[in-house]
C-alpha positions in Angstrom: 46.4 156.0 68.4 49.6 157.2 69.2 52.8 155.6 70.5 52.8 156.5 74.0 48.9 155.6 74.4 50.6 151.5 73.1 49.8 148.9 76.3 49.8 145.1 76.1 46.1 143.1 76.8 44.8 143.1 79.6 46.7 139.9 82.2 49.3 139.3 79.5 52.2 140.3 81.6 52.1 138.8 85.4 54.5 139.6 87.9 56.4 136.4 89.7 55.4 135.4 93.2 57.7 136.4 95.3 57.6 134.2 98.3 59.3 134.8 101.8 58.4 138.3 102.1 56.2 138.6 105.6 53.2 137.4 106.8 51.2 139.5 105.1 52.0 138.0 101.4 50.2 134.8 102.0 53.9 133.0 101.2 55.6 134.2 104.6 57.9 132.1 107.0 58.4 128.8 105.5 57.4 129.8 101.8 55.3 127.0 100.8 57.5 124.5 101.6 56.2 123.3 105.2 57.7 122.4 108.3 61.3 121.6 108.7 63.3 118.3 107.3 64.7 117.5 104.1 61.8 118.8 101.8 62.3 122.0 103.4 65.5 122.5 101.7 66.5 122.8 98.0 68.0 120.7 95.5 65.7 117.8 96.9 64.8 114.9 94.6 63.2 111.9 96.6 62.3 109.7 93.7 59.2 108.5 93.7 59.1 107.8 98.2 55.7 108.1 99.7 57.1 108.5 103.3 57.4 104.2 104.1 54.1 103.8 102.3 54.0 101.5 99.2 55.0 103.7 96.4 53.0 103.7 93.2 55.5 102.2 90.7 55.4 99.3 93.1 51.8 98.9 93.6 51.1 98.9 89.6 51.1 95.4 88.5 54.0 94.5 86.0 52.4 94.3 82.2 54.7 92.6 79.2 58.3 92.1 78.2 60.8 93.8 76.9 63.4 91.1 74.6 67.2 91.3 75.4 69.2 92.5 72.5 65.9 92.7 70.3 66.7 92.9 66.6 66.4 95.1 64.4 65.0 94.0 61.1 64.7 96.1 57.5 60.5 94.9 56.7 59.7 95.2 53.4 56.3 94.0 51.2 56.0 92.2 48.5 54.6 95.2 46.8 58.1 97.1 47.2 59.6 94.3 45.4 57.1 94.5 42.6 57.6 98.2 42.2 61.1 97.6 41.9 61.0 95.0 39.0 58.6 97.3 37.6 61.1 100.1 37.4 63.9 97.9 36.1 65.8 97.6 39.3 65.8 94.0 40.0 65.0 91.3 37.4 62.8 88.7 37.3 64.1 85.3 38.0 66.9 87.2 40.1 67.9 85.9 43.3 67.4 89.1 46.2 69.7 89.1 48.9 69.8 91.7 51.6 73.0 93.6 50.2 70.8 93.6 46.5 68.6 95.2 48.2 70.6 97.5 49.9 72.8 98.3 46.4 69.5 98.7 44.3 68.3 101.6 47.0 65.4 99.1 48.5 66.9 99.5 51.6 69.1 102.0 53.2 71.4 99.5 55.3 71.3 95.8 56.2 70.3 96.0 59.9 70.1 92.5 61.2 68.5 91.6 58.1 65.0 91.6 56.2 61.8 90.3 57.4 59.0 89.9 54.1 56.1 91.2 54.3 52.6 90.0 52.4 51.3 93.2 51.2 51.2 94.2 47.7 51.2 92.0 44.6 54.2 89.9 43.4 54.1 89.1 39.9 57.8 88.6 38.4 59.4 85.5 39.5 62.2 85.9 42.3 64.4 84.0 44.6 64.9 85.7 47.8 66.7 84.7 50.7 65.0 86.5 54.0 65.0 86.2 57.6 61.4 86.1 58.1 58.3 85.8 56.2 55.4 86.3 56.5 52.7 83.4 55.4 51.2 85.4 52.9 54.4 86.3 51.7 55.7 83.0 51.3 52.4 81.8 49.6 52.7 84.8 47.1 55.8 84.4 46.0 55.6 80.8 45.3 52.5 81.3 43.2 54.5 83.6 41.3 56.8 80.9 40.7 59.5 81.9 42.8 61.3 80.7 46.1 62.2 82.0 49.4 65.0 80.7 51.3 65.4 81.3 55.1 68.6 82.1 56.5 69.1 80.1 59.5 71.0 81.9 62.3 74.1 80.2 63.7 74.0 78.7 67.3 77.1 79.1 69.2 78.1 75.1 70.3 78.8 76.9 73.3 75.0 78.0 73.9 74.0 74.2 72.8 76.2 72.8 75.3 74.8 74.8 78.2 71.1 74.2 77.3 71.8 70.5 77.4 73.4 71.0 80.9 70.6 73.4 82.1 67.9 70.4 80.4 70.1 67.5 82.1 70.7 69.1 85.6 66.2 70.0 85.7 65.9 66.8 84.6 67.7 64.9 87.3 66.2 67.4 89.5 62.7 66.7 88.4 63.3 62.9 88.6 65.4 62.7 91.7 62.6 64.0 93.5 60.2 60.7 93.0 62.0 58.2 92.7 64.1 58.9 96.0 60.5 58.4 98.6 59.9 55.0 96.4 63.0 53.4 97.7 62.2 54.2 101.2 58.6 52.9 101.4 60.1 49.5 99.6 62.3 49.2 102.2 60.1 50.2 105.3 57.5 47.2 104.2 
């Protein structure tokens, strides 16, 4: 084997098609592209049109929900918290609030707070004030002789006062509907 006798495998370098260049190429005259119009042109990007026929992201029936301004919460199991008391980082009978959490290392920021989870084993007696938790979670720390408190999320008075008008204005709606042919019958007879 010498240097100049050196070649790469067999169909591991392929030349380019090089459209446009006669008849004879197979990619002559209009290159692939068909006839004449808009598609015949570059830079064309006709998103998702099937010429007037029902496209396909249209046809597809719609599937789930996607939440507003979801939130984001920190989840964490009751196993976690165990592990921590374990190592000395929280204490039993302490009360564990997200920024605890967050100063012991539990967590790495608040997020829109902490949703508990039932997995693991809680032994050592906490009070924790969560977002969320789970069933399991709540039964597990009370048998442990603890307590969870739930923060309740303000309302704005603002958002109060227009679902009463929203419930008011269906309501009278709804009920000035029915009432309305009743009065007319009554008065026909």
């Amino acid at each position: 084997m010498r240097l100049n006798e050196l070649k790469d495998n067999e169909g591991s370098r392929k030349l380019r098609v090089r459209i446009g260049r006669g008849i004879g190429s197979g990619l002559g005259k209009t290159g692939g592209r068909g006839g004449k119009g808009q598609t015949a042109r570059t830079g064309v990007a006709i998103g998702g049109f099937e010429g007037g026929q029902m496209p396909l992201h249209r046809r597809l029936p719609k599937r789930g929900f996607n939440k507003w301004r979801p939130k984001n919460f920190n989840e964490i199991s009751l196993g976690a918290l165990q592990k921590a008391v374990d190592e000395g980082k929280l204490k039993a009978g302490q009360s564990v609030t997200t920024a605890n959490l967050v100063e012991i290392g539990l967590l790495r920021r608040p997020k829109d707070g902490v949703r508990l989870l039932g997995s693991g084993e809680l032994k050592a007696k906490l009070a924790l004030t969560v977002d969320h938790a789970t069933a399991s979670a709540k039964a597990a720390v009370e048998k442990a002789g603890g307590s969870i408190k739930l923060i309740e999320k303000k309302v704005l008075e603002a958002d109060v006062a227009k679902a009463k008008k929203t419930a008011a204005k269906k309501a009278a709606k709804a009920g000035g509907k029915k009432p309305a042919a009743a009065p007319a019958a009554a008065a026909t007879e």
